[in-house]
DRENNUZA-580722 format. One record per residue (C-alpha): residue number from 1; x, y negated, z. Coordinates in steps of 0.2 Angstrom, whole numbers, plus 2048, in hexadecimal, padded with zeros to 3 digits. Layout:
// DRENNUZA-580722
<site><resi>NUM</resi><u>X</u><v>Y</v><w>Z</w></site>
...
//
This chain:
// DRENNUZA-580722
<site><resi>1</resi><u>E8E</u><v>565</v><w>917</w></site>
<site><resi>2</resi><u>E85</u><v>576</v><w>912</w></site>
<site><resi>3</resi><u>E8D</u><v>580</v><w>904</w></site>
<site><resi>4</resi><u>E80</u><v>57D</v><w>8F9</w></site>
<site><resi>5</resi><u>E84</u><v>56A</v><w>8FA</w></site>
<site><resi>6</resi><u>E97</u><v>56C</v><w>8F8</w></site>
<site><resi>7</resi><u>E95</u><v>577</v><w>8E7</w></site>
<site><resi>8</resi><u>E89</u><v>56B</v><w>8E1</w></site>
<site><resi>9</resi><u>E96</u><v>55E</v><w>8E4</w></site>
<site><resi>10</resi><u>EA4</u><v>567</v><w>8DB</w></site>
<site><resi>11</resi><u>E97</u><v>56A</v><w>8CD</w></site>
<site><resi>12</resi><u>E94</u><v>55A</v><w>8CB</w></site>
<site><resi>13</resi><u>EA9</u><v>552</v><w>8CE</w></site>
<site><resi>14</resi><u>EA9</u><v>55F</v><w>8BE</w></site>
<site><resi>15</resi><u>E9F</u><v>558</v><w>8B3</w></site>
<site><resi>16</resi><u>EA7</u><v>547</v><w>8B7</w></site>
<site><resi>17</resi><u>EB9</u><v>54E</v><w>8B3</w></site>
<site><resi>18</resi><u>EB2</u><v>555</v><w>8A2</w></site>
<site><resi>19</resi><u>EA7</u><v>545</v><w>89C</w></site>
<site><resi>20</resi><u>EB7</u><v>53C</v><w>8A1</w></site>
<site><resi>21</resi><u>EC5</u><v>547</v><w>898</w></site>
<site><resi>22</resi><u>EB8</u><v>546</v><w>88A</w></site>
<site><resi>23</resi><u>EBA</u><v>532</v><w>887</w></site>
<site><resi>24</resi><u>ECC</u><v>534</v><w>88A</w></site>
<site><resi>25</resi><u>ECD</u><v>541</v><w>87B</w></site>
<site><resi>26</resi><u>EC4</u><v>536</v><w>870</w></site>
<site><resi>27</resi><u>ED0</u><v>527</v><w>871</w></site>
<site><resi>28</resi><u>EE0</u><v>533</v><w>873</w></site>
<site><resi>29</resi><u>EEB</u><v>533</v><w>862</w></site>
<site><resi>30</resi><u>EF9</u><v>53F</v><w>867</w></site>
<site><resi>31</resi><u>EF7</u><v>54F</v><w>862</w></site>
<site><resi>32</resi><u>F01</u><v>556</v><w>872</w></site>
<site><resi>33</resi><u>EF6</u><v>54C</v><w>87E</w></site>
<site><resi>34</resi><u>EE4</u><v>552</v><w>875</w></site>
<site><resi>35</resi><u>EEB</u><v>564</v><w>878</w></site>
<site><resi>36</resi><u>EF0</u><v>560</v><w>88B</w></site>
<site><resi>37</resi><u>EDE</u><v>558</v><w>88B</w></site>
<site><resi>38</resi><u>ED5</u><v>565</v><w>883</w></site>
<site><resi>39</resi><u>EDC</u><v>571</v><w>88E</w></site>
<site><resi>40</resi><u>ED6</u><v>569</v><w>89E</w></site>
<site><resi>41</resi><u>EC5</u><v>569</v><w>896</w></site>
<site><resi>42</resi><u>EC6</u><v>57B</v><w>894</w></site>
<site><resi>43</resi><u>ECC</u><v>57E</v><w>8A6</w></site>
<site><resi>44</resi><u>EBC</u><v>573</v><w>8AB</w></site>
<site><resi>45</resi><u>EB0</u><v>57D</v><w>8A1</w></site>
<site><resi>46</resi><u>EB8</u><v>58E</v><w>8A7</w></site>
<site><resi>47</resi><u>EB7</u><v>588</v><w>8BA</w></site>
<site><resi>48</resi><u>EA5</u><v>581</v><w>8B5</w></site>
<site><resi>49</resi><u>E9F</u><v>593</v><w>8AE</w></site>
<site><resi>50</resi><u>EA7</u><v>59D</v><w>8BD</w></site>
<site><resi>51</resi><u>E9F</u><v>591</v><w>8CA</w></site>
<site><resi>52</resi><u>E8C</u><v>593</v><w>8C1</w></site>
<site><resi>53</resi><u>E8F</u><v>5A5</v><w>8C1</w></site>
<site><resi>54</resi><u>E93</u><v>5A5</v><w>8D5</w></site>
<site><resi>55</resi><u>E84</u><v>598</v><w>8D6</w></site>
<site><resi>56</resi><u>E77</u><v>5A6</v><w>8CC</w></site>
<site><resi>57</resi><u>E7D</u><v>5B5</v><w>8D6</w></site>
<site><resi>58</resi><u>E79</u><v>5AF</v><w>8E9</w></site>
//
């Protein structure tokens, strides 16, 4: 599997992780587990950012 292919793959297992921690927060009452939730999401969308900007420079 060539590079390319793997990146786009983790790109994509990202966008999963957040569409799914998404629906998750939505339903979730507890302010302790929407903060916990919120700051996967935030971790997702940095790791997301970072791999975009690796994707642009090559």
């Amino acid at each position: 599997m060539k590079s390319e292919e793997k990146l786009e793959e983790l790109v994509d297992y990202i966008a999963f992780l957040k569409d799914y921690y998404k629906s998750v927060l939505s339903e979730e009452k507890a302010d302790y587990y929407r903060a916990f939730i919120k700051g996967k999401l935030k971790v997702l969308d940095d790791i997301g950012m970072r791999l975009e900007k690796s994707d642009k420079t090559k």
